[in-house]
MISEKE-521903 format. One record per residue (C-alpha): x, y, z; residue number from 1; residue in one letter. Coordinates in Angstrom, 3 decimals, always signed. Layout:
N
         X         Y         Z  num  residu
         X         Y         Z  NUM       A
...
END
This chain:
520
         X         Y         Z  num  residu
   +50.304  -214.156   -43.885    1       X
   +51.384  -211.281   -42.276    2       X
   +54.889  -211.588   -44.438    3       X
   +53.071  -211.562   -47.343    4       X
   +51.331  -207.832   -45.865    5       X
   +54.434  -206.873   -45.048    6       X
   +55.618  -207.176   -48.533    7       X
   +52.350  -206.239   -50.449    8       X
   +52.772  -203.126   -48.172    9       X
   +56.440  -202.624   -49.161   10       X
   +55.178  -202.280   -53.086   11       X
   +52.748  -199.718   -52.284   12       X
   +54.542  -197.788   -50.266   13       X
   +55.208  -194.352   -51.433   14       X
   +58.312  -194.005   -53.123   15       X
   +58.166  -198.067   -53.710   16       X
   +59.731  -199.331   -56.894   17       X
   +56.515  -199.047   -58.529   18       X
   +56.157  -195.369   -57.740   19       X
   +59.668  -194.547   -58.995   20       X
   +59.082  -196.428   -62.377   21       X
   +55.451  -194.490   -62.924   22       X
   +57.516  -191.063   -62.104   23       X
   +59.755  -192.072   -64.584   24       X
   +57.470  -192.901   -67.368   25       X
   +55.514  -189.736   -66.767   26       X
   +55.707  -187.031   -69.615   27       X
   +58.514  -184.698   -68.251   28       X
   +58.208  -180.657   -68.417   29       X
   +59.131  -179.543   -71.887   30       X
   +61.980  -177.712   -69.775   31       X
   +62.889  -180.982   -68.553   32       X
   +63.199  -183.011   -71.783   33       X
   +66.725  -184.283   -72.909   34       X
   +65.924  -182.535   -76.454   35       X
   +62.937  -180.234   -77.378   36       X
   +63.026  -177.144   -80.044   37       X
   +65.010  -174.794   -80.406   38       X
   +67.985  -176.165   -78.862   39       X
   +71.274  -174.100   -79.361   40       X
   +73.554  -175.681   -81.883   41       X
   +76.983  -173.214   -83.188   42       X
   +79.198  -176.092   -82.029   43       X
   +80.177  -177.032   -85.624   44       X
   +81.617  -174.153   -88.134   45       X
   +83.064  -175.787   -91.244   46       X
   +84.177  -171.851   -92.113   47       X
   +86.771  -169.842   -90.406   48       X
   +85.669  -166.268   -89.379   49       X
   +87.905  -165.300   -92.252   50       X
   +86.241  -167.181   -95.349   51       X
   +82.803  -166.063   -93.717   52       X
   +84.310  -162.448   -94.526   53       X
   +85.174  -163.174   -97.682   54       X
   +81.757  -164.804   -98.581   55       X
   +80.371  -161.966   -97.322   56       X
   +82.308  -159.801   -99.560   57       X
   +82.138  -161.565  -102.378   58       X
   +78.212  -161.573  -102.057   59       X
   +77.875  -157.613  -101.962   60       X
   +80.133  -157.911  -105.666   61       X
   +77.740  -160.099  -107.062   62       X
   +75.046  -158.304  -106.466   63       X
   +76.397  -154.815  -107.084   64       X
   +78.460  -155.753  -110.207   65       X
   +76.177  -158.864  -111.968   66       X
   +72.500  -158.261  -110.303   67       X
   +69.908  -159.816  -110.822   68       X
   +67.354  -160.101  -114.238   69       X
   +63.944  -160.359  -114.581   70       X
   +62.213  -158.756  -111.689   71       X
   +58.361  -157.931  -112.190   72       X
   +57.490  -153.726  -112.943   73       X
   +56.248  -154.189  -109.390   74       X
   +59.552  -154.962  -107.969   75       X
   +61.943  -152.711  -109.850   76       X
   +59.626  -149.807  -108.463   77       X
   +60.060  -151.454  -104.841   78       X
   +63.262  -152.070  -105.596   79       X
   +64.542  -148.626  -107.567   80       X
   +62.540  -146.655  -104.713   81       X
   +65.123  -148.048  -102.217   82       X
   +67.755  -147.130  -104.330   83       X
   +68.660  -149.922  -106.500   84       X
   +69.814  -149.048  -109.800   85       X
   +67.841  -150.195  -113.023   86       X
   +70.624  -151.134  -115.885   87       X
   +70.119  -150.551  -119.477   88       X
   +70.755  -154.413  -119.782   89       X
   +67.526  -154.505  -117.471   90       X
   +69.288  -155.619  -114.488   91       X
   +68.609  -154.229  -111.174   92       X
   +72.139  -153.975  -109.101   93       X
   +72.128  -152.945  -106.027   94       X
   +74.908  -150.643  -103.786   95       X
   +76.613  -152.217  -100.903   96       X
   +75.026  -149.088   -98.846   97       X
   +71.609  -150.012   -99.669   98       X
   +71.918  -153.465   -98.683   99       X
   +73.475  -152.872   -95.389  100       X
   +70.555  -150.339   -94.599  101       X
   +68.202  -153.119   -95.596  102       X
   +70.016  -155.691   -93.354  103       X
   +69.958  -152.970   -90.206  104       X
   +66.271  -152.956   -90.626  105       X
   +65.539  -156.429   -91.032  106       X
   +64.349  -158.578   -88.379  107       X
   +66.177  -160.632   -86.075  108       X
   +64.042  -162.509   -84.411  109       X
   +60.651  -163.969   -85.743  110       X
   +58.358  -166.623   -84.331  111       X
   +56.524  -169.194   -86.706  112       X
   +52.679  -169.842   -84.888  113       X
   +51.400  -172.699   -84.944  114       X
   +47.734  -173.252   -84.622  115       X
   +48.914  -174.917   -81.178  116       X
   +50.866  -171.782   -79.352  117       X
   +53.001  -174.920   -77.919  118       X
   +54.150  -174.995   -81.189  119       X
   +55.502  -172.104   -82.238  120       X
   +58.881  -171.712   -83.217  121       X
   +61.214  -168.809   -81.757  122       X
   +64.020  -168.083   -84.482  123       X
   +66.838  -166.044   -83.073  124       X
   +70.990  -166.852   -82.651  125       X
   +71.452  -170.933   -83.098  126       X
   +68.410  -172.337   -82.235  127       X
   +67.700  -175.413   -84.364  128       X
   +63.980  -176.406   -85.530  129       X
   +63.734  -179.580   -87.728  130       X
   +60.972  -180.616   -90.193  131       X
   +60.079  -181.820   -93.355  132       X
   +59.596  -179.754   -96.684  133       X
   +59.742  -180.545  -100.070  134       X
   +57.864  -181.041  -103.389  135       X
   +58.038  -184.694  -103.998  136       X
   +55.817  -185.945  -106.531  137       X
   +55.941  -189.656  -105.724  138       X
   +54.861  -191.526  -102.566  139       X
   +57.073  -193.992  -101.359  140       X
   +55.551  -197.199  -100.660  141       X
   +57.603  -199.278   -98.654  142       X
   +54.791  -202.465   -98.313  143       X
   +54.910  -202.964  -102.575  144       X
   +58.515  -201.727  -102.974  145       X
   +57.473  -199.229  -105.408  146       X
   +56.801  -195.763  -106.078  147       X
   +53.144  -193.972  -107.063  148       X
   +52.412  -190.730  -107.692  149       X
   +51.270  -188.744  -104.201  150       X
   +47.500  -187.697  -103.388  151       X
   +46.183  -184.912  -101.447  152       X
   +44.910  -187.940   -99.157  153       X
   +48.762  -188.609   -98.828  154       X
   +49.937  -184.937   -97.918  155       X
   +46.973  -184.840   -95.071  156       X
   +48.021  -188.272   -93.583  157       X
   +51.923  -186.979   -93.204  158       X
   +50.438  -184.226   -91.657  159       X
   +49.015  -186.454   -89.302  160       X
   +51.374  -188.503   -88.750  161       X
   +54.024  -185.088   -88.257  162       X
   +51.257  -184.352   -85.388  163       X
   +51.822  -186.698   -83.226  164       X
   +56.315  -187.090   -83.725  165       X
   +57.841  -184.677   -81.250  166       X
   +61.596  -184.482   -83.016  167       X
   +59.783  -182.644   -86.426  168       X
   +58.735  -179.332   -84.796  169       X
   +56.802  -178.281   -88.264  170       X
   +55.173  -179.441   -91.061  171       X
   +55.900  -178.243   -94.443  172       X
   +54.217  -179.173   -97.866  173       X
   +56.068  -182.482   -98.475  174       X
   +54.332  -184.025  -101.562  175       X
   +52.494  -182.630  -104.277  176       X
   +48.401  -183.551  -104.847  177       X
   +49.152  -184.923  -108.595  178       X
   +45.377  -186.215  -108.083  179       X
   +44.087  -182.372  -108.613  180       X
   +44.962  -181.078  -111.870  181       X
   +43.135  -177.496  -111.407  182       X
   +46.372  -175.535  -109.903  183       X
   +43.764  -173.335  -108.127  184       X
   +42.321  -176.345  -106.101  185       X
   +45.839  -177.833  -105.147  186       X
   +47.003  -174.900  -103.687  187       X
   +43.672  -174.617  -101.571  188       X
   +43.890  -178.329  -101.206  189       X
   +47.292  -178.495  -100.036  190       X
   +46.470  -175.162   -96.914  191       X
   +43.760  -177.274   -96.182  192       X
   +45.069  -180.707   -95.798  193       X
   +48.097  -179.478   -94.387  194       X
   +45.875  -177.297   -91.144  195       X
   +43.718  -180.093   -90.961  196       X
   +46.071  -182.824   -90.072  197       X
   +48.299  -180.532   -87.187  198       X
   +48.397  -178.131   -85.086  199       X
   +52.379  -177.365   -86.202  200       X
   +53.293  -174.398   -88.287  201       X
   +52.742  -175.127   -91.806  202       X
   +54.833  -174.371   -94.825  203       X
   +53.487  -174.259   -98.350  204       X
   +53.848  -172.204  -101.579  205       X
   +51.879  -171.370  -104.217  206       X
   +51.662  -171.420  -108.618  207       X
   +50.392  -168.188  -109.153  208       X
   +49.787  -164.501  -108.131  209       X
   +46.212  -164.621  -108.994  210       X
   +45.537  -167.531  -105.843  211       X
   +46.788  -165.538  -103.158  212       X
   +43.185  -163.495  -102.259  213       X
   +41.981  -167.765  -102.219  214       X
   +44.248  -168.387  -100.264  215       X
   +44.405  -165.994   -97.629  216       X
   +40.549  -166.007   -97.421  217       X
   +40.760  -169.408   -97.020  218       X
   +43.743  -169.006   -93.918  219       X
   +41.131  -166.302   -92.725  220       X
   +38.390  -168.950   -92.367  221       X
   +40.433  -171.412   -90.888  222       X
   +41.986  -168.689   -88.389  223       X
   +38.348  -167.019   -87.402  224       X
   +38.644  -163.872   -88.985  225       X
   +41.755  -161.919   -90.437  226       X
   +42.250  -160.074   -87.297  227       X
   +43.104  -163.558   -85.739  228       X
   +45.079  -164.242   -88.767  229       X
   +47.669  -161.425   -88.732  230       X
   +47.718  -161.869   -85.055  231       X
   +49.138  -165.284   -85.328  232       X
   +49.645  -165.911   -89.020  233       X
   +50.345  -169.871   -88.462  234       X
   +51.149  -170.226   -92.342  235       X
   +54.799  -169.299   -93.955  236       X
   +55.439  -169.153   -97.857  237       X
   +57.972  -170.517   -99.055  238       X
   +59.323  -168.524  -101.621  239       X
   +61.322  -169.311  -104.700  240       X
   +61.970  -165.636  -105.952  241       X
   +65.071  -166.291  -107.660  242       X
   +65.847  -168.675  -110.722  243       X
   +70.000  -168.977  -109.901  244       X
   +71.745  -168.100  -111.796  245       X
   +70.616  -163.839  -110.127  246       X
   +67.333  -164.048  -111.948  247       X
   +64.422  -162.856  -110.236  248       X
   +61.643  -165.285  -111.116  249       X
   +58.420  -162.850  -111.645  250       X
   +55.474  -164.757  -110.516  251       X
   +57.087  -165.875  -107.571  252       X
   +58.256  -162.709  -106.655  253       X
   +54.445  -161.200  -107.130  254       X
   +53.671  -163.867  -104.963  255       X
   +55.966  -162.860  -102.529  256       X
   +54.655  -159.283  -102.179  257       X
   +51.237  -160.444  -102.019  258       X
   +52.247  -162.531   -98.736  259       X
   +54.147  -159.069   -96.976  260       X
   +50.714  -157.509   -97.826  261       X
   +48.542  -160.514   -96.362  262       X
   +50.610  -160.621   -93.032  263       X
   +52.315  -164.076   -94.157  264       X
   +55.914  -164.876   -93.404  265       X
   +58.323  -165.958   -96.206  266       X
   +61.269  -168.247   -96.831  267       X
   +63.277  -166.560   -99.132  268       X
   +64.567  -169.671  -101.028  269       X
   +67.396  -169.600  -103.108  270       X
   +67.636  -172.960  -104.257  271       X
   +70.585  -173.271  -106.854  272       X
   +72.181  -176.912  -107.936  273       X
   +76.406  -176.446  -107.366  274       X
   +77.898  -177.547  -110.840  275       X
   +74.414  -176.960  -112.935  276       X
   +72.697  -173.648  -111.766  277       X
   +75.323  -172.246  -109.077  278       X
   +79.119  -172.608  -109.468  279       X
   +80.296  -176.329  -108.824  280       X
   +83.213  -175.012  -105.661  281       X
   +81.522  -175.389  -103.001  282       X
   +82.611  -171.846  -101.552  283       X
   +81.395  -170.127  -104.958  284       X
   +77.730  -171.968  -104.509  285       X
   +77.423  -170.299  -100.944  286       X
   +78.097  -166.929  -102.556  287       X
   +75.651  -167.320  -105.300  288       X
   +73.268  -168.410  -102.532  289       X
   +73.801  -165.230  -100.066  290       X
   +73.942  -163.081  -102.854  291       X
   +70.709  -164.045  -103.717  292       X
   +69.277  -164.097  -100.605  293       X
   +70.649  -160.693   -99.347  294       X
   +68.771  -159.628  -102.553  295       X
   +65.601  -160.923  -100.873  296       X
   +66.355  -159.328   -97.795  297       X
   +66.377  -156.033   -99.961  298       X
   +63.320  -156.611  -101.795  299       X
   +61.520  -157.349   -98.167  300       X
   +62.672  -154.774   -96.753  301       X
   +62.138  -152.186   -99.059  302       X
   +58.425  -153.336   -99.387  303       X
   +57.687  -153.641   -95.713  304       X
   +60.883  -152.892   -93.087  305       X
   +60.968  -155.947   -90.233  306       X
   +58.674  -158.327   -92.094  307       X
   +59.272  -161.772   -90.520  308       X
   +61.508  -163.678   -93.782  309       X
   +63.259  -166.515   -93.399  310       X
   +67.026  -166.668   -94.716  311       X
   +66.943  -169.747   -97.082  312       X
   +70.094  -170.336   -98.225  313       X
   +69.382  -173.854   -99.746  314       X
   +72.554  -174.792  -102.671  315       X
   +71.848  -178.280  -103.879  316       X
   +74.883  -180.302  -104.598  317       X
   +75.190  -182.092  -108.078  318       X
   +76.810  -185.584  -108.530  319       X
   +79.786  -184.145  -111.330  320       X
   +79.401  -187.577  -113.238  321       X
   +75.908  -187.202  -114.244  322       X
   +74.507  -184.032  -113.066  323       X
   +72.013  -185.329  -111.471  324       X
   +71.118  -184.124  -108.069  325       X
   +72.809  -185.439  -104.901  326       X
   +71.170  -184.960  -101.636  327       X
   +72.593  -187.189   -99.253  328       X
   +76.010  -186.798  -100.370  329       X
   +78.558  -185.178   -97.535  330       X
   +79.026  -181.675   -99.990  331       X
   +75.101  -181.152   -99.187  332       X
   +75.996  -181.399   -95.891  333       X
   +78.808  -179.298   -95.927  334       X
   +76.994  -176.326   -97.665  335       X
   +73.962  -176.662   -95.364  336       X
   +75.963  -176.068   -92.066  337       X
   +78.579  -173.379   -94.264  338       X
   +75.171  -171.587   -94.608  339       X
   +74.063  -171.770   -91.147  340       X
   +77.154  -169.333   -90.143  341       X
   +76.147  -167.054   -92.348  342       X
   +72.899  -166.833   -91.188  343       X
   +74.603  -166.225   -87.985  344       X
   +76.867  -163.524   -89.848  345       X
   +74.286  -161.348   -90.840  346       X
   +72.016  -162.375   -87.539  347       X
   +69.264  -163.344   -89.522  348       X
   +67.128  -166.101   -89.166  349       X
   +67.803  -168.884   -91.556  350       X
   +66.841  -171.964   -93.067  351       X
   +68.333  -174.910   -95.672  352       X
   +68.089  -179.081   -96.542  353       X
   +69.051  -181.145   -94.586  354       X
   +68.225  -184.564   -94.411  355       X
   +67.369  -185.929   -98.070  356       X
   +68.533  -189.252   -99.031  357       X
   +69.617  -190.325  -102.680  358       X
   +67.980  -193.759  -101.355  359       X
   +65.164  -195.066  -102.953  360       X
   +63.748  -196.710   -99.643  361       X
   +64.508  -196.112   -95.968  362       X
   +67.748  -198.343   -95.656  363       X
   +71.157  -197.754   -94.893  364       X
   +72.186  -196.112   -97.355  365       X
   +69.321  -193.693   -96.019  366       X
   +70.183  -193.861   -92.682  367       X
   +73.968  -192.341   -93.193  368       X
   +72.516  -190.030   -95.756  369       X
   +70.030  -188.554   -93.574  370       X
   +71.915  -188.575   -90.148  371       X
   +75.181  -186.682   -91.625  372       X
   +73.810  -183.850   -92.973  373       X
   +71.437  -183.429   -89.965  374       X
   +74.003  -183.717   -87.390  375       X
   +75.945  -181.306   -89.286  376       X
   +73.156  -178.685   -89.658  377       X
   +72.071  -179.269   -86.293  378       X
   +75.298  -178.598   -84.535  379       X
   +75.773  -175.852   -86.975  380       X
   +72.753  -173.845   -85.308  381       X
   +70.672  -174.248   -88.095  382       X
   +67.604  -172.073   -87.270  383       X
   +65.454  -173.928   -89.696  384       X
   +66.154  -177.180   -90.995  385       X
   +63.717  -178.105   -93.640  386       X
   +63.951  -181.585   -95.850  387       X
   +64.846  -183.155   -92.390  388       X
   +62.979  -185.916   -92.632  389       X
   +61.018  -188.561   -95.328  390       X
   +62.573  -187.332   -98.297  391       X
   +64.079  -189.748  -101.137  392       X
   +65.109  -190.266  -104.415  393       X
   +66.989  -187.122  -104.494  394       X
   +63.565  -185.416  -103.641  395       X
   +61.437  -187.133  -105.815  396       X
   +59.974  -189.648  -103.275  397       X
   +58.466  -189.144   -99.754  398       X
   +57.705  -191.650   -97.514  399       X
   +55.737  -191.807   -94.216  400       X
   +57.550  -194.920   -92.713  401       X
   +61.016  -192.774   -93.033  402       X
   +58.634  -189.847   -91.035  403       X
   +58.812  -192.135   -88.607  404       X
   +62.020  -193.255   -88.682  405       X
   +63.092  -189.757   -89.069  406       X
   +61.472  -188.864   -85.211  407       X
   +63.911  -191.315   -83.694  408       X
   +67.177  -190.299   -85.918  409       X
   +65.708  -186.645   -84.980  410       X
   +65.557  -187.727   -81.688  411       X
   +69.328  -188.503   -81.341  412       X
   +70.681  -185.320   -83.581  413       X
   +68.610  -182.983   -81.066  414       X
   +70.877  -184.792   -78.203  415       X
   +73.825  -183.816   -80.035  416       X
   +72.893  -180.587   -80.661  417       X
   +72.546  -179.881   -76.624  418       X
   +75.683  -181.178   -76.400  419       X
   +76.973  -182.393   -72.149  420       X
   +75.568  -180.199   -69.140  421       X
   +78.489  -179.591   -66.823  422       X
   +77.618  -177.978   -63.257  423       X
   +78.457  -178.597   -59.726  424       X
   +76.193  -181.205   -59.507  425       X
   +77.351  -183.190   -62.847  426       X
   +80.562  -182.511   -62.013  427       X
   +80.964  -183.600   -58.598  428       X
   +82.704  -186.541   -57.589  429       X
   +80.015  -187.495   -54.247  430       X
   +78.681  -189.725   -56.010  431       X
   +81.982  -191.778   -57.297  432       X
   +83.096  -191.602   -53.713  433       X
   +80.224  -193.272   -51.890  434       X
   +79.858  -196.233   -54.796  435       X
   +83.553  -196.924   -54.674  436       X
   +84.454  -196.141   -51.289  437       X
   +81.223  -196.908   -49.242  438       X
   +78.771  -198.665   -51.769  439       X
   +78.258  -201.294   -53.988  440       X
   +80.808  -200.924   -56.696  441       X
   +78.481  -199.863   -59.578  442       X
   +75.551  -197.615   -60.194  443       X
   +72.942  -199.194   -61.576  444       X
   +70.129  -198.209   -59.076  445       X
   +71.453  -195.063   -57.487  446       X
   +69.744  -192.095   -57.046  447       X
   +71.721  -189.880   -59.279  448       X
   +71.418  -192.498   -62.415  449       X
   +67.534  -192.416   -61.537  450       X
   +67.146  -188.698   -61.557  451       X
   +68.930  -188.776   -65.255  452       X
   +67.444  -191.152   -66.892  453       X
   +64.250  -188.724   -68.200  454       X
   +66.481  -185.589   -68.512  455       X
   +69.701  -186.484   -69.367  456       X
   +68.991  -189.756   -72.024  457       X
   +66.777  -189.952   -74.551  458       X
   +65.279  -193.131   -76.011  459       X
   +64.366  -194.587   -79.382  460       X
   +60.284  -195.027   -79.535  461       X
   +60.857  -197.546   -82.898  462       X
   +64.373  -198.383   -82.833  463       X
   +65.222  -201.624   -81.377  464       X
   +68.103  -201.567   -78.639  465       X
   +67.218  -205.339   -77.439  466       X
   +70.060  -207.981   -77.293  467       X
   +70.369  -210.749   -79.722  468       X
   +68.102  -213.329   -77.742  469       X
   +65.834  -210.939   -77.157  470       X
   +65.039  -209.684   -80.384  471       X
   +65.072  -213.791   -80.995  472       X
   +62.332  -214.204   -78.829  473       X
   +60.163  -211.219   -79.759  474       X
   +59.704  -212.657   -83.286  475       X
   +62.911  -211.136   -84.847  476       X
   +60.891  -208.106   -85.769  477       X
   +62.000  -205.709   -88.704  478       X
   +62.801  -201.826   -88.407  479       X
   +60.912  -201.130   -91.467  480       X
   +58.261  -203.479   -90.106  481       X
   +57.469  -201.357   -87.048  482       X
   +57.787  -198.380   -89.006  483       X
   +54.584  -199.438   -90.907  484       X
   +52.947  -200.975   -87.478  485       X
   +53.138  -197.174   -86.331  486       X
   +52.278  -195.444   -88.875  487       X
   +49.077  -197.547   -88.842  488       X
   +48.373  -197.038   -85.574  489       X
   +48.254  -193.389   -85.940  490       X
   +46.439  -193.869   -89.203  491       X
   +43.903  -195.818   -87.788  492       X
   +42.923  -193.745   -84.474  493       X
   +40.284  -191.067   -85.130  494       X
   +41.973  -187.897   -86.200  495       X
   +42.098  -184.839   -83.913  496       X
   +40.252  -182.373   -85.546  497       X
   +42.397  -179.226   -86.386  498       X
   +39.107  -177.714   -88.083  499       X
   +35.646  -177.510   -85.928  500       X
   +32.925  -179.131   -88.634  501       X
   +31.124  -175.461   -88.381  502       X
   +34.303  -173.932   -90.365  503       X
   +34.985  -177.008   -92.325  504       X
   +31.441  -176.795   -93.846  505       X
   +31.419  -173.498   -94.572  506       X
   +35.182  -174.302   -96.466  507       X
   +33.688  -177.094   -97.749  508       X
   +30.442  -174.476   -99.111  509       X
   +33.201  -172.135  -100.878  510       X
   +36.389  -174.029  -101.551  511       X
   +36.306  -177.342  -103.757  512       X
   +38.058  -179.696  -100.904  513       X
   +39.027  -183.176  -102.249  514       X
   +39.665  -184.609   -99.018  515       X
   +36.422  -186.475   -97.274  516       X
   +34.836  -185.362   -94.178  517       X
   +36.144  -186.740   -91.371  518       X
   +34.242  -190.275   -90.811  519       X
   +32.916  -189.932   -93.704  520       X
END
């Protein structure tokens, strides 16, 4: 009896296996974790500091030899006032001089709120953000095996689900809300859905000029007021102001001024296919791309100096044989982490896909797709990697069990990205001495492997790392099968509620919102 004290005491006793395995599976410090945002990636440069030169250069002859067509009477006045010149062919070009002012003024460093402060997103030098983008007009249901078109019920629940995976540090509009067929509504559907299912920052864009006061009177509800709102606007737009080939597309681009003028930041997309709407060398696409994109900067700039943009170099890749877009091929991923030093180049903060899988469903073929050009934009220094995760068919599909999936694989490319710690203490050989010379031989158990575990390894949440027998004995389970376990789990549990019923009524009283109330 008094053995059997003896040991219940030994199990209690502080610093007792038990206590060390509880430490252990305590959430760490953010400081602490083995990956987190805004890691520092730059490891990876596919250019040498000479063809980043050259880019460069070839850029400023674009646009002050071919410009760019098209812009609205708003922004050739913005533009023309900065001293861009208007051409009798109606282009505006632009001098080298006027866009290195612009880029002098332009800022540097930005921060993306989220509704959560916890979640906002510090952009500066090569630290890497991941998350999911996109305008995917099919949901990809992995229990049939078949796609349908997407619902605003769909773009709230990946919102959700985005909530609660800590590798996707924002959530942008993934999916349109084919189920609303007023343009009006979607766009205030899609704000809505997307703030109501996470605290993240939130990404979106919009049809058409006229939605914007909606919109940002909308944001101002959600926010508490528009004071609160420019304080910590918690919304970006993302912007497509160019049509590549250097054509400014007008409504986007009156769009885009009515977001400077609303406090909103903006992705200045640029968003051309290499071999279809930008040239097919690789090289030549990320020229077309910064050109277009310095023209942004210009156009900013010019409207309102330091406004918080986003540098979104984005060149899609086409498959030659068809034409037909290719995603997940290794070119994507090639241009994606080409564009990431010049982001770097000009100091600007930047974005671009990464991520998208020519896949139809979250299988291999998927996994390779997605991982490359992830890995590659991460260790790049990506500031902004958008696309990251869910996205199929070339774009076309999205799919919440790949969400999932994505956290893990997200998971792993954020340990690459921080790359080995080497200090006195990781470095020193103490440890090796006292296990070879004076201990057991291995070190499994030792204090140093202990202390790591949490800070130095990270570990799959739905991945399965069990031996064969193992997996045997738990029922053999599937990847894809746990993938929709979880996302009903999170499905399932009540929502956290993003927007206090008080607002959501009165959003409900002035906005047509398709979405239910909550419990409803």
């Amino acid at each position: 009896m008094v053995q059997a004290n003896e040991a219940d005491t030994a199990r209690r006793r502080p610093g007792g296996r038990a206590a060390r395995v509880a430490a252990r599976a305590a959430p760490l410090p953010d400081a602490m974790r083995p990956v987190r945002a805004g890691l520092s990636g730059g490891q990876y440069k596919p250019l040498a500091d000479a063809d980043v030169l050259r880019i460069h250069n070839a850029a400023l002859d674009a646009i002050e030899q071919i410009g760019f067509a098209d812009a609205p009477p708003s922004g050739v006045e913005i533009l023309t006032g900065a001293g861009a010149i208007l051409g009798d062919d109606g282009r505006i070009r632009m001098p080298r001089a006027l866009v290195e002012d612009m880029l002098a003024v332009a800022a540097k460093d930005i921060t993306l709120c989220g509704r959560d402060p916890r979640h906002d997103l510090h952009l500066s030098g090569s630290k890497v953000h991941f998350g999911t983008a996109g305008a995917a007009v099919h949901l990809v249901d992995c229990e049939k095996r078949e796609y349908r078109e997407s619902k605003v019920q769909d773009l709230y629940d990946a919102a959700r689900i985005t909530d609660h995976l800590d590798n996707v540090h924002f959530f942008q509009r993934c999916m349109v809300c084919r189920d609303i067929p007023d343009n009006f509504e979607m766009d205030m559907n899609t704000i809505y859905a997307c703030c109501a299912g996470t605290s993240k920052h939130v990404g979106t864009s919009f049809v058409e000029p006229s939605h914007m006061a909606g919109a940002f009177e909308l944001l101002h509800m959600i926010a508490g007021g528009e004071e609160q709102w420019r304080a910590r606007p918690f919304v970006s737009n993302s912007n497509c102001f160019v049509v590549p080939p250097m054509k400014f597309a007008t409504e986007s681009c009156q769009v885009m001024e009515a977001c400077i003028r609303g406090g909103m930041p903006v992705l200045l997309l640029s968003a051309g296919q290499a071999g279809a709407t930008a040239p097919a060398p690789l090289a030549t696409a990320i020229v077309q791309a910064v050109a277009e994109c310095l023209a942004g900067v210009v156009y900013v700039n010019a409207m309102m100096p330091g406004h918080p943009a986003v540098f979104g170099t984005w060149p899609f890749v086409s498959d030659l044989r068809t034409g037909a877009m290719s995603g997940g091929s290794g070119e994507q991923a090639l241009l994606s982490a080409g564009c990431a030093q010049m982001h770097h180049f000009y100091g600007l903060p930047g974005g671009a896909a990464a991520g998208m899988a020519d896949a139809k469903l979250p299988d291999m073929q998927a996994g390779w797709e997605q991982a490359i050009s992830n890995v590659m934009a991460g260790l790049a220094g990506l500031n902004m990697v958008y696309e990251s995760v869910g996205m199929h068919a070339s774009l076309l599909g999205f799919s919440m069990e790949s969400l999932i999936l994505g956290d893990d694989m997200l998971g792993q490319v954020l340990r690459c990205v921080r790359g080995i710690d080497v200090t006195e203490e990781t470095i020193g050989i103490e440890t090796m001495r006292s296990v070879c010379l004076d201990g057991p031989g291995h070190y499994l158990g030792h204090p140093q492997t202990l202390s790591v575990m949490q800070t130095e390894y990270i570990y799959p949440r739905v991945a399965d790392r069990t031996s064969p027998k193992e997996w045997a004995e738990n029922g053999r389970p599937d990847l894809l099968e746990q993938a929709i376990l979880t996302k009903r789990r999170i499905l399932d549990a009540p929502p956290a509620v993003h927007i206090d019923s008080e607002t959501d009524a009165a959003i409900r009283a002035r906005f047509k919102i398709h979405l239910p109330v909550t419990g409803s």
